[in-house]
C-alpha positions, 0 to 999 in steps of 0.5 A, a space after each residue: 242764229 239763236 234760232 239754229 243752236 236750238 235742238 230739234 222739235 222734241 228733244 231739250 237741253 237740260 242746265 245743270 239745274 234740270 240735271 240736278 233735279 232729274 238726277 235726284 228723282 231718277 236716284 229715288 226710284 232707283 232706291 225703291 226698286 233695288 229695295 224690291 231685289 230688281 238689278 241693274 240692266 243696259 241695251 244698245 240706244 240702236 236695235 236691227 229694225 227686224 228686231 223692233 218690227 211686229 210688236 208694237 201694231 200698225 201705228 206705232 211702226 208706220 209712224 212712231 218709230 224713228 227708223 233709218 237705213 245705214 248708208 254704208 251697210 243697207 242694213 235697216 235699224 231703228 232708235 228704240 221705241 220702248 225698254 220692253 222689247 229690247 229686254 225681251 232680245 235680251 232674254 232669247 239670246 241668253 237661254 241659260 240667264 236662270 229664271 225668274 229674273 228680275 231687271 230694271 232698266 233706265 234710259 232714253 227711247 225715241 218716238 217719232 210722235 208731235 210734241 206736246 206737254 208732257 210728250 217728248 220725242 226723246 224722253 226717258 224711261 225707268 222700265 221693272 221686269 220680271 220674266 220667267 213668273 206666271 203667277 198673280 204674284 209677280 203682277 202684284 209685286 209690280 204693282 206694289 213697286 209702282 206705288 211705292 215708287 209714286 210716293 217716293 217721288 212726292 205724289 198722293 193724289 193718284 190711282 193705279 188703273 188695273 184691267 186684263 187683256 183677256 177680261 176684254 179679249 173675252 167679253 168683246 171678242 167672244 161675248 160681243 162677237 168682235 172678230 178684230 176689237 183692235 180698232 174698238 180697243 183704240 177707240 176706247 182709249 180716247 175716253 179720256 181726251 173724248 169723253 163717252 160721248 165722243 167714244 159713242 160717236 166714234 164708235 157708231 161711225 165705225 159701223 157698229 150697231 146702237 145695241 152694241 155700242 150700248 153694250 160696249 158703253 155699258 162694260 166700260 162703264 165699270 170703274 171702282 174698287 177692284 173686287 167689287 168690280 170684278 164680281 158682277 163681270 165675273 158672275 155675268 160672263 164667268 162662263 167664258 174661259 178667257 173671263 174665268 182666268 183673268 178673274 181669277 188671276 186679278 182676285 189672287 193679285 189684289 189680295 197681295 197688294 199692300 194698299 188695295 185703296 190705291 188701285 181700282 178695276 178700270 174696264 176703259 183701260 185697253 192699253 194701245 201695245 199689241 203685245 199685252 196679254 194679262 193684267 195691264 196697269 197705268 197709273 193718273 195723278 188726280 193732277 194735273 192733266 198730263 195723261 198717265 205717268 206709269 203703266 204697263 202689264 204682263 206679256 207672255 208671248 213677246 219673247 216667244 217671238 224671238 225664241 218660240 218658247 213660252 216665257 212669261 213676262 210681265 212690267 211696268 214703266 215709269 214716265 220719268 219726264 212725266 213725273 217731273 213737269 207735274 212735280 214742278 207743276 204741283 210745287 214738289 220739286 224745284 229746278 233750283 239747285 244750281 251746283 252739285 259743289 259743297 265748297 268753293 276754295 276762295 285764294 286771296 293771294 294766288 302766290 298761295 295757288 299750292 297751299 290752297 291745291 293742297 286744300 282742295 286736294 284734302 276736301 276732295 279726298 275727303 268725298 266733299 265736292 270742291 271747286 277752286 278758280 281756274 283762271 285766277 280771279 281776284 277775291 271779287 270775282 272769285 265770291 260772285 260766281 261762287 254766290 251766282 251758284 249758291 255754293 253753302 260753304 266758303 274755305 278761304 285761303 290767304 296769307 293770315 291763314 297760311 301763316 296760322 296754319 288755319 282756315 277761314 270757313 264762310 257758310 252763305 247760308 248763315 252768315 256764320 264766319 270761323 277761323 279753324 285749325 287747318 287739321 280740323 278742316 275736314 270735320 268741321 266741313 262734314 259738320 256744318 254741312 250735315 247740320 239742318 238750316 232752320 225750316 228745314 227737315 234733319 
């Protein structure tokens, strides 16, 4: 039976402890992003299959797209797969929107994919956008929200990998003489659960020659400070037009970046979506291994898709469930809060039910969380679920404390126990809850 009340394989249940917490985490970076004048934007969970179709490659819409057909309708739909697309829908179907527009977007995606750690097949996602901007600007901007957002969130050992679609599509294509890289950009970015070796292997066994495989081996080699990275490629291949432009794209970007030491020019960075077109980002903590917690990149012909209009586009998203097995992993976060309630009203007569509603009533207006019994447990019972919950403060209402128009105030933290005015309940409330508990930070 315990068996059948479980969720599918991929999707959890989250207590009010795991709630709490996500909520927390979700709240610190929304603080981060509205600081950088991104707003708020929602899509449907559903999207027309045809919506979702040729843009993400072979792999991910013959296997990892969750994809239905309504038995009522015929129509074909799919649970999205990313916030991307749908923000690219969003787009083509509001021309007069005004542009550069700037959104952020947070919520579930599904992906039809085996679970593992760190991979769900229903998680969330906090996507940041900005549309309409060609300009280095715009993927500094996001890659300085990135980081940003990263050490709000706790985290000090990472690094923000840094590539260019076409820094490869040059060198591979052009330069290696590659008609369709795709297959070798997905070998590449095995490296990091294959190591070169298996990449080598992999590589030869898909045909190609030991000088090329060299050669591939040798350029994604390339790893380190961005600038000094960039030079010899760019002085090697700077005669290819591809090459040039994303030089000079990445020099003008890392210039605008408010820590430079954060980030390092990865050339094994291929990022697996079809749709990458620019700069491209992902972003590893030095631990533990979970894979990358962020990436992303600039997309400048995705909306033309819908509209047949050039739109630029570039983004990054955040790997929210990520970010929160690795806290926990590293002893940043603690799924510990039990209860959001600040004070539980404890009736010791319930004849009194109306002068302790009223208590409740005065604290709630107040904006103080507050919860009173609702099956009329006696004083026991009343204080262990309020212990079991870990509530701070206990109002207690009796009979003394009607007759003396006063309340008794239990902190479970402290142990402290005072008798205040009923009028003053609020403020000393606000107070005692404001106040730091020792070892902790004001």
């Amino acid at each position: 039976m315990a068996e059948k009340l479980k969720p599918p394989r991929g999707f959890r249940d989250f207590p009010p402890e795991v709630a709490i917490l996500r909520r927390e985490v979700i709240s610190r970076v929304v603080r981060v992003i509205e600081k950088y004048g991104f707003d708020p934007l929602d899509t449907p969970s559903i999207e027309h299959w045809e919506t979702l179709a040729g843009k993400y490659g072979e792999e991910a819409e013959s296997r990892l797209i969750w994809r239905f057909t309504d038995p009522w309708s015929g129509r074909e739909y799919a649970l999205r797969y990313d916030l991307t697309v749908p923000l690219a829908r969003f787009i083509a179907g509001r021309p007069d929107i005004g542009l550069p527009f700037k959104r952020y977007h947070i919520g579930p995606v599904w992906r039809h994919e085996e679970p593992q750690k760190g991979r769900y097949r229903e998680f969330y996602q906090c996507d940041a956008d900005i549309v309409g901007s060609p300009y280095p600007e715009a993927d500094a901007e996001i890659i300085n929200l990135t980081v940003d957002a990263i050490r709000e969130l706790g985290f000090t050992e990472f690094k923000v990998k840094l590539n260019d679609r076409r820094l490869l599509a040059g060198i591979f294509e052009e330069e290696l003489g590659l008609d369709n890289p795709l297959h070798v950009y997905r070998i590449i970015d095995k490296l990091d659960k294959i190591g070169f070796e298996g990449v080598i292997g992999e590589l030869s066994k898909a045909g190609l020659s030991k000088s090329l495989v060299e050669r591939i081996t040798e350029i994604i080699s390339h790893r380190g400070e961005p600038l000094e990275e960039l030079s010899p490629l760019c002085l090697k291949y700077g005669g290819n037009s591809r090459v040039s432009e994303a030089c000079k794209h990445l020099e003008e970007a890392v210039e605008l970046l408010n820590d430079v030491t954060m980030v390092e020019l990865d050339m094994s960075l291929v990022r697996g979506l079809d749709y990458y077109t620019g700069p491209i980002v992902e972003v590893v903590l030095k631990k533990p291994s979970i894979g990358s917690v962020a990436g992303g990149g600039r997309y400048d012909n995705l909306i033309g898709l819908f509209t047949g209009k050039h739109i630029p586009a570039t983004g990054v998203s955040l790997g929210i469930e990520r970010l929160i097995d690795a806290g926990i992993e590293l002893g940043i976060y603690k799924a510990s809060r039990k209860t959001v309630t600040q004070v539980q009203v404890i009736v010791l007569d319930w004849s009194l039910l109306k002068h302790a509603w009223t208590t409740v009533k005065t604290l709630r207006d107040a904006g103080v969380n507050t919860r009173i019994d609702l099956v009329r447990a006696n004083e026991d019972s009343q204080r262990r679920k309020a212990r079991r919950l870990e509530i701070p403060l206990l109002v207690y209402i009796g009979v003394e404390e009607v007759k003396n128009n006063t309340v008794t105030i239990y902190d479970t933290r402290t142990g402290e126990r005072k008798v205040v005015p009923r009028e003053g309940l609020v403020k000393i409330v606000e107070e005692t809850l404001a106040k730091p508990l020792l070892g902790e930070r004001p």
